[in-house]
C-alpha positions as CSV (number, residue, x, y, z in Angstrom):
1,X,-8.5,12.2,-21.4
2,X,-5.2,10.7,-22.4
3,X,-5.3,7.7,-24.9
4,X,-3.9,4.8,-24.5
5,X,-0.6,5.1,-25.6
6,X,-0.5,8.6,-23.6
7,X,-1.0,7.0,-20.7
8,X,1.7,4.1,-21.1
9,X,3.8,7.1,-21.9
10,X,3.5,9.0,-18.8
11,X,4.1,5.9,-16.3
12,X,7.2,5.0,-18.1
13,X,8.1,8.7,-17.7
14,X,7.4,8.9,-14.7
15,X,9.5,5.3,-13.3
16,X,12.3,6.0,-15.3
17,X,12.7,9.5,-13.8
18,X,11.8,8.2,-10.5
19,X,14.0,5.1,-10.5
20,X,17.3,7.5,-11.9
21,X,17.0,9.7,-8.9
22,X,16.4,7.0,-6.3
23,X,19.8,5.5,-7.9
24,X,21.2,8.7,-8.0
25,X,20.5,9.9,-4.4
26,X,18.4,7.3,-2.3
27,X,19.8,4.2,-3.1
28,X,16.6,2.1,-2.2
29,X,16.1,-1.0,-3.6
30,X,14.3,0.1,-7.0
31,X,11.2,-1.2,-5.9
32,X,10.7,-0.1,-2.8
33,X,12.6,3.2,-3.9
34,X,9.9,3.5,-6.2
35,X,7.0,3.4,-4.1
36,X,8.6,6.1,-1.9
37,X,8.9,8.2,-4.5
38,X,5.2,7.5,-6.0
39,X,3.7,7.9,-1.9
40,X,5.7,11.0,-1.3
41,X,5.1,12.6,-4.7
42,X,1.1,12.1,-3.8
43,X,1.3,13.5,-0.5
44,X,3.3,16.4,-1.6
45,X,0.5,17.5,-4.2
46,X,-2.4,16.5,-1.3
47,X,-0.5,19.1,0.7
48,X,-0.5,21.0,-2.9
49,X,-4.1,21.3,-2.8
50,X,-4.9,22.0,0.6
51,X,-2.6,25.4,0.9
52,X,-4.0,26.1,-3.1
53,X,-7.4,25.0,-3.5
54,X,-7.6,26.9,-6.7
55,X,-4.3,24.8,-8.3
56,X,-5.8,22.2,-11.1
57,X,-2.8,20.0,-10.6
58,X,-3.7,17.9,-8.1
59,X,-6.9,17.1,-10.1
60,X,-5.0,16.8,-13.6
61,X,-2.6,14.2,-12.4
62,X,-4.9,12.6,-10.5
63,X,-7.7,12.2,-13.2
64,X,-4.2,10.5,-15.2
65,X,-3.8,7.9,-12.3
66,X,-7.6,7.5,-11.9
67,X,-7.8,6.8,-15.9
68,X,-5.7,3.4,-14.7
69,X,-7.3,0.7,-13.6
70,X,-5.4,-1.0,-11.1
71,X,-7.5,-4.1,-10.4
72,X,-7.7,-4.6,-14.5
73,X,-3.8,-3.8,-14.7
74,X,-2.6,-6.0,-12.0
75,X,-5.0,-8.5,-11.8
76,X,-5.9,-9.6,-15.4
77,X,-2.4,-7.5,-16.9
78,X,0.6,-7.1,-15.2
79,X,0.3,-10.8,-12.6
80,X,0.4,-13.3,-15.1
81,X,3.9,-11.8,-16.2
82,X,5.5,-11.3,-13.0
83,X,4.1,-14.6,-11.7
84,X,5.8,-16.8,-14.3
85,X,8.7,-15.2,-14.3
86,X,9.1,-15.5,-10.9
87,X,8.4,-19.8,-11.2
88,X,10.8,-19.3,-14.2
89,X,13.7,-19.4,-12.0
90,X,12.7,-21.5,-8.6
91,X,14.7,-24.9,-8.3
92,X,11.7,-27.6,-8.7
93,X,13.7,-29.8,-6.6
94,X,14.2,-27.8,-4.4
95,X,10.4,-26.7,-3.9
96,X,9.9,-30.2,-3.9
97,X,11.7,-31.1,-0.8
98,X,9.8,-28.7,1.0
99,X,6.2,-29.3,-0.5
100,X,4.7,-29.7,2.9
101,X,5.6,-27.1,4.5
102,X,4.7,-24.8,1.3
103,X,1.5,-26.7,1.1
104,X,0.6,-26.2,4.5
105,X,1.0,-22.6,5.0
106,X,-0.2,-21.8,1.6
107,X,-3.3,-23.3,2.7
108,X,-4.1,-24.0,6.6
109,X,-2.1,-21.1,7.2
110,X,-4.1,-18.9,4.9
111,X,-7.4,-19.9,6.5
112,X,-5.8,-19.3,10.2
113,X,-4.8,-16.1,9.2
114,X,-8.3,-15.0,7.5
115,X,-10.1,-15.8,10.9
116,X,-7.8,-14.2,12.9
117,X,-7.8,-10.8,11.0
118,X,-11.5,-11.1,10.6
119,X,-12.4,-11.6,14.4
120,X,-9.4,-9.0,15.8
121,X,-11.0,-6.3,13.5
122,X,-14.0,-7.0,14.6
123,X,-13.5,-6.6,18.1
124,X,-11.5,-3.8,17.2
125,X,-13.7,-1.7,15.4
126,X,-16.2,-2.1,18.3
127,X,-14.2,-0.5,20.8
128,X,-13.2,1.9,18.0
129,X,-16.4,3.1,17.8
130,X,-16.3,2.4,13.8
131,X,-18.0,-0.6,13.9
132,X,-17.7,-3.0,10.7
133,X,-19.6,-6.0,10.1
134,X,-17.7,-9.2,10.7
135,X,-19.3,-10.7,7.1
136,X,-16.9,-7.3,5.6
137,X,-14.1,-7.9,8.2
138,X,-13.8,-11.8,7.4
139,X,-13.7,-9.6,3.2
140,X,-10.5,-7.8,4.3
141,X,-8.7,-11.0,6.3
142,X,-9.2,-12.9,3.2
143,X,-7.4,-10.1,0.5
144,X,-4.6,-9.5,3.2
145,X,-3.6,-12.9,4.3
146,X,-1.8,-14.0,1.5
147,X,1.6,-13.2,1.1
148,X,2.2,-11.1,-2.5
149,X,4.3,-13.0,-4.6
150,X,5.7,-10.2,-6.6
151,X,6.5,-8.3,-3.5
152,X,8.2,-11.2,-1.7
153,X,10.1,-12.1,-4.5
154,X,11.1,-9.0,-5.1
155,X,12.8,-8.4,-1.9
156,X,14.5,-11.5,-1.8
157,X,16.2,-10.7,-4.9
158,X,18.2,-8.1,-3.0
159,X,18.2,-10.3,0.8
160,X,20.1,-13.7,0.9
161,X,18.2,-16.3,3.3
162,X,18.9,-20.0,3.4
163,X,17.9,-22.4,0.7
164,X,15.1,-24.0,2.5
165,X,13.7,-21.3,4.3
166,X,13.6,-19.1,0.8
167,X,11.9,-22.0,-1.3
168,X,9.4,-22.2,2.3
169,X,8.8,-18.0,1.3
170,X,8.8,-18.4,-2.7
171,X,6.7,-21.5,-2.7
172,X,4.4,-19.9,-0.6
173,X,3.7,-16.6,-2.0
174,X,3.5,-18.2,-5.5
175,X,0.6,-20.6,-4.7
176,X,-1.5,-19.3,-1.8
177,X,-3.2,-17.0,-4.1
178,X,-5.4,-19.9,-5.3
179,X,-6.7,-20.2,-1.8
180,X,-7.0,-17.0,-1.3
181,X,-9.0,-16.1,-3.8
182,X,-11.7,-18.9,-3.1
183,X,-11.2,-17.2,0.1
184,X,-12.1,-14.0,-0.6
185,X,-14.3,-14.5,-3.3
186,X,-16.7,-16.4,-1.2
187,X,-16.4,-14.2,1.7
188,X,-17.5,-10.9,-0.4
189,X,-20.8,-13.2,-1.4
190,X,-21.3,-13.5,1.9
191,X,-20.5,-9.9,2.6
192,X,-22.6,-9.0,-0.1
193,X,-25.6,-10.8,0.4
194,X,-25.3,-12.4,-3.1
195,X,-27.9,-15.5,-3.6
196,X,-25.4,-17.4,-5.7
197,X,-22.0,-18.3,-5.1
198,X,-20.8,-21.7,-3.3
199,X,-21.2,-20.9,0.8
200,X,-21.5,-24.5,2.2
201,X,-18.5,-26.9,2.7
202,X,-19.0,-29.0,-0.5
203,X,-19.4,-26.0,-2.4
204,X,-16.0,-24.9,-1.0
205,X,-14.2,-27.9,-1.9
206,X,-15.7,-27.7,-5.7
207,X,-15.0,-24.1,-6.0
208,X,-11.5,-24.7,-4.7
209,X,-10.7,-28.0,-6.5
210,X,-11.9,-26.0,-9.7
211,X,-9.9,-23.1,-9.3
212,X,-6.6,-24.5,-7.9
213,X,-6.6,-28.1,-9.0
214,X,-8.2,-27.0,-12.3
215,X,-5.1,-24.3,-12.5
216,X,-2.8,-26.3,-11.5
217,X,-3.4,-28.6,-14.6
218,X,-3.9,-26.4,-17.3
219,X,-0.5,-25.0,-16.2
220,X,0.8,-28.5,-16.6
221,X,-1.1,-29.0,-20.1
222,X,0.1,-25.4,-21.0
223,X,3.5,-25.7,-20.3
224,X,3.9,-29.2,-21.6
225,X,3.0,-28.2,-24.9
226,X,5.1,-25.0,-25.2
227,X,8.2,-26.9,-23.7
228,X,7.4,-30.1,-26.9
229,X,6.8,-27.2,-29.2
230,X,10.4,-25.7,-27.9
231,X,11.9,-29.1,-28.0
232,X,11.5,-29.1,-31.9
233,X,12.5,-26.3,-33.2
234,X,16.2,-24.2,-32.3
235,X,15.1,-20.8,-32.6
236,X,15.6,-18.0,-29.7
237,X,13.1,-15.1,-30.9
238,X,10.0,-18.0,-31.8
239,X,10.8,-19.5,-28.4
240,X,10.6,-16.3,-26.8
241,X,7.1,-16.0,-28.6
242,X,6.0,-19.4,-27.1
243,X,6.8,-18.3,-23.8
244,X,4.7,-14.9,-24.1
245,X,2.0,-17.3,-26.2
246,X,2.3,-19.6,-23.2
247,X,1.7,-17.2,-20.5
248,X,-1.3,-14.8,-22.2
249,X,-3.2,-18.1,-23.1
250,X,-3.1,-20.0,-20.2
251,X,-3.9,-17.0,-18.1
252,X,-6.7,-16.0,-20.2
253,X,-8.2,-19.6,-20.8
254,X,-7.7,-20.1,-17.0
255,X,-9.8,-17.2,-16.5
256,X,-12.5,-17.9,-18.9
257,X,-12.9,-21.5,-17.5
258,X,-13.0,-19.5,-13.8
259,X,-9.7,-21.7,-12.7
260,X,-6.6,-20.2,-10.9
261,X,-4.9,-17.9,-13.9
262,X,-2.1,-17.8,-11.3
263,X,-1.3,-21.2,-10.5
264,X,-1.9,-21.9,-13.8
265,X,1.3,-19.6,-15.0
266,X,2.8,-20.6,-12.1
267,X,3.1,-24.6,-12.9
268,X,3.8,-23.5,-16.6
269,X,6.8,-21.5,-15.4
270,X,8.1,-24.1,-13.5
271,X,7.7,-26.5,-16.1
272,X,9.6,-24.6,-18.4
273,X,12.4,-23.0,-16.0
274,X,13.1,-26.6,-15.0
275,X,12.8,-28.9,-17.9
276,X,13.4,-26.1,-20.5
277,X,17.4,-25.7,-20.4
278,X,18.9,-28.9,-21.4
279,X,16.3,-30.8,-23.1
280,X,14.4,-28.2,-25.1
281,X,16.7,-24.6,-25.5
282,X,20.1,-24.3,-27.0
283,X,22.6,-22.4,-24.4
284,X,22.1,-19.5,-26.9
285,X,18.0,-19.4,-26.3
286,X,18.0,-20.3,-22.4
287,X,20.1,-17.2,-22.3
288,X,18.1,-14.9,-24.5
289,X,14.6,-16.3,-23.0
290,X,15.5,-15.7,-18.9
291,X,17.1,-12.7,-20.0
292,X,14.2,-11.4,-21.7
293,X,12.0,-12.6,-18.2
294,X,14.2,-11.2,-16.1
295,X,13.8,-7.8,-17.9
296,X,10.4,-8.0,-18.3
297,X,10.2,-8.6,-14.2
298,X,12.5,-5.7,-14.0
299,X,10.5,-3.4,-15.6
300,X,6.6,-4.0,-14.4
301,X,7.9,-4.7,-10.7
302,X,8.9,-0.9,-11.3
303,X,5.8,-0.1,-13.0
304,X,3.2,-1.6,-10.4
305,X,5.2,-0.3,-7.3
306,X,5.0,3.6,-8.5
307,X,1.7,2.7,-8.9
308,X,0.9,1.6,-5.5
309,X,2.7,4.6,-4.6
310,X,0.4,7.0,-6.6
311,X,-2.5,5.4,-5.9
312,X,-3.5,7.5,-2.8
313,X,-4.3,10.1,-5.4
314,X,-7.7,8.4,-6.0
315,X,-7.9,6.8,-3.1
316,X,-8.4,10.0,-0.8
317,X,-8.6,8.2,2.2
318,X,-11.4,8.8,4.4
319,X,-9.6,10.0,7.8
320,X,-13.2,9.5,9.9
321,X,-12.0,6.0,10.6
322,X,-9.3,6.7,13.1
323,X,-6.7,4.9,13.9
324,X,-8.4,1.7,12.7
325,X,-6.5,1.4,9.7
326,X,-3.2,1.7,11.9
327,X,-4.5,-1.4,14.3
328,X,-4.6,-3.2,11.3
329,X,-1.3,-3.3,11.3
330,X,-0.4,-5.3,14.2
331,X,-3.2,-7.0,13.8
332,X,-1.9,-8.7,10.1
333,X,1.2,-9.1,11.5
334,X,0.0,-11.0,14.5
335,X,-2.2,-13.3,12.5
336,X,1.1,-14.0,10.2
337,X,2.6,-14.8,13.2
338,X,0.3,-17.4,13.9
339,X,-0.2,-18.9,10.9
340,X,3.2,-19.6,10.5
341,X,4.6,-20.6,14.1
342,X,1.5,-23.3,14.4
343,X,2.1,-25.2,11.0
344,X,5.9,-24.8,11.9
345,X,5.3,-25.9,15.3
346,X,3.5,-29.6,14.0
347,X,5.7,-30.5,10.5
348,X,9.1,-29.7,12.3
349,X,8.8,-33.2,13.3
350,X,9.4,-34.5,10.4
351,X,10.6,-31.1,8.0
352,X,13.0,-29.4,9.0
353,X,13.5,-25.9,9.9
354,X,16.9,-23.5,9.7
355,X,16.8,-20.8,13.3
356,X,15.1,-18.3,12.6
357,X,12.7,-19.6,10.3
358,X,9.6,-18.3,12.3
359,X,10.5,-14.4,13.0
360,X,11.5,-14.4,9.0
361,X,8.4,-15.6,7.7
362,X,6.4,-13.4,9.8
363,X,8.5,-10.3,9.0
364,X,8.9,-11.6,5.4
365,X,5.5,-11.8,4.7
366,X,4.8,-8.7,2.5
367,X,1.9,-7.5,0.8
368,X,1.4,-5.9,-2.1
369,X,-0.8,-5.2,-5.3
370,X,-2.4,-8.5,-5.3
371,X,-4.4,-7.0,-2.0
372,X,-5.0,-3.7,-3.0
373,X,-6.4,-4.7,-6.6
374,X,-8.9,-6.9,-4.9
375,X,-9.6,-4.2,-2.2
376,X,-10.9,-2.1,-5.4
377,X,-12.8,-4.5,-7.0
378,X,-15.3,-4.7,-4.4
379,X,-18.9,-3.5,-4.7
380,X,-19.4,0.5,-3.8
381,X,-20.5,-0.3,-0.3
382,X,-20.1,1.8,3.0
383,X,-17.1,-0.7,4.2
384,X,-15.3,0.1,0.8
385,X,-13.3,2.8,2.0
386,X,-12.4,1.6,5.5
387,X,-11.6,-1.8,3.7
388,X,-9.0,0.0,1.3
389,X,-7.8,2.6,4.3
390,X,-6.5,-0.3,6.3
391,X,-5.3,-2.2,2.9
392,X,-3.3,0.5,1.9
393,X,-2.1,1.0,5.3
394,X,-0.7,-2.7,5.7
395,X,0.5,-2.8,2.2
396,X,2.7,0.4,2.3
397,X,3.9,-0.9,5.7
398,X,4.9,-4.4,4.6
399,X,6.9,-2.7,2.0
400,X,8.5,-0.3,2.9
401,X,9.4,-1.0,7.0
402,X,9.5,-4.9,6.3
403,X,11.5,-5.3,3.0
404,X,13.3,-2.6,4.8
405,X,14.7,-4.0,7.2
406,X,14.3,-7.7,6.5
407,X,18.0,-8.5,5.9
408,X,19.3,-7.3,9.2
409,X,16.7,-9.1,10.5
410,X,18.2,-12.6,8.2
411,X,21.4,-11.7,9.4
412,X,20.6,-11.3,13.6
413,X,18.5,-14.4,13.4
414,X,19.7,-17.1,10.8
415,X,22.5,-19.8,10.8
């Protein structure tokens, strides 16, 4: 068993030499180049093994990956990171101009999206001849409805969209994992046939107001201390510290009080990207502190997308399922459509809307290691594996076909 610092050792190994020779000869964008490399380096050694059953090297690197865990990593590690450096640079005002229409989808859209996923796999599975309980299949809407913010905002680092229409897909993927989570957290109770857990309407709204209004305003506590704290001092490297302080410590206490640890970032970030340069950082700092972000984005996005990518190692997905993991597919990307042309459809009276918005949001809306984390961390029950089979599926779809091709689809269908 590799220790811990072994084990840091071989991932940065591995994404630096993966991420030279997609520069060098793909010429991906690095994260999705990444999680090419990381899928077709694990189906090469599955391959491996089944023409040399007697080769140990599927089951040495494998036993390396499996010594990760990715719910722990990306959940309560690598998120809170990405997260606030992603709010670090959003234009508040910008965000705030289109706060219904975030607010909308990130929540009634979210919901709409659940139910649809839920009752299509259902009926699905049924004629599949796999059936799976709709208490499991209403589990899986909820992890794959939300949009992955570190996914999304990764790709629109490299595709240029309109102003409002990208604040409508960063503002979205940044808070809809609030209500997702309250989502999917009550549905696996359900699911699970827990005896605790909130399950009636009232218990909804208190687990929700707890979790995303209780985020929200720690984030705003959080990062109003940090940004006095910055305010009186002129000092780049203890700045930088605040920020790291900021974002550990509000995630963690988030956690512990069992509020949203990313909305909670999230508000802090944008409290300090907004009000930060020009009232509390010297031009010297603001540089050296979103620099610093910026490469810390860099290098986990890298880090978590070869690890999606490797991941099928210890999946080993169960093939018995047919081709409902594929129907998942279309069936996600239906339900996006839906949940976004309906909320569309009712504010465009009085928010407006740039062409195109609706085909962009549906094909924009990528999923990622938010879904596949919480695909792992539920109980070892029979649905597990179909669960994570059609997770998987989706996940490597949205980003690798979708972020893909995205821009030509931005510039066929917007102003």
């Amino acid at each position: 068993m590799l220790s811990p610092f072994e084990l840091i050792a071989v991932l940065l190994v591995l994404t630096a030499a993966f991420g030279w020779l997609n520069s060098r000869f793909l010429g991906l964008p690095d994260t999705v180049g990444l999680l090419v490399m990381g899928l077709a380096a694990s189906i090469v050694l599955l391959l491996v093994e089944l023409s040399f059953p007697e080769t140990a090297l599927y089951q040495d690197l494998a036993g390396i990956i499996r010594q990760v865990d990715f719910k722990r990593t990306v959940l309560e590690g690598m998120l809170a990171f990405l997260l606030f450096a992603g709010a670090l640079h959003v234009n508040l005002s910008a965000l705030r101009s289109r706060a219904w229409a975030v607010g909308v989808m990130a929540t009634f859209g979210v919901l709409l999206s659940t139910t649809i996923v839920a009752v299509g796999l259902w009926f699905a599975s049924d004629l599949l001849g796999v059936p799976v309980p709709l208490s499991w299949c209403f589990v899986f809407g909820a992890l794959i409805s939300p949009t992955d913010p570190v996914a999304v905002l990764s790709t629109l680092k490299a595709v240029e969209v309109p102003q409002s229409l990208e604040m409508d897909m960063t503002g979205e993927s940044l808070f809809n994992d609030g209500v997702g989570v309250v989502i999917f957290t009550i549905a696996l109770t359900v699911a699970a046939g827990s005896g605790h857990g909130a399950t009636g309407f009232s218990g909804v709204a208190e687990l929700f107001a707890l979790e995303a209004l209780g985020g929200a305003a720690l984030g705003l506590a959080a990062g109003f201390a940090a940004y006095k704290a910055m305010k009186q001092i002129d000092n780049y490297s203890v700045e930088v510290l605040i920020s790291l302080g900021l974002v550990t410590g509000a995630y963690a206490l988030a956690s512990r009080l069992e509020m949203s640890g990313p909305i909670a970032v999230v508000v802090a970030g944008l409290l300090i990207g907004n009000r930060g340069p020009g009232h509390a950082m010297s031009d010297l700092t603001e540089r050296y502190l979103f620099g610093f972000w910026t490469l810390a984005d860099e290098i986990l996005n890298s880090i978590l997308f070869l690890l999606i990518g490797l991941e099928v190692l210890v999946l080993r997905l169960d093939t018995s399922y047919g081709w409902l993991p594929l129907v998942a597919v279309p069936l996600v990307l239906g339900a996006r459509f839906l949940s976004v042309s309906l909320p569309v459809l009712v504010l465009d009276r009085w928010t407006p809307f740039v062409r195109g918005t609706v085909p962009i949001l549906t094909w924009g809306g990528l999923r990622g290691g938010i879904s596949v984390a919480l695909a792992l961390s539920i109980p070892e029950v029979e649905e597990k594996s179909i669960i994570l089979a059609a997770t998987y599926v989706v996940v490597v779809f949205t980003i690798i076909v979708q972020g893909l091709t995205l821009r030509r689809l931005v510039e066929r269908v917007a102003p």
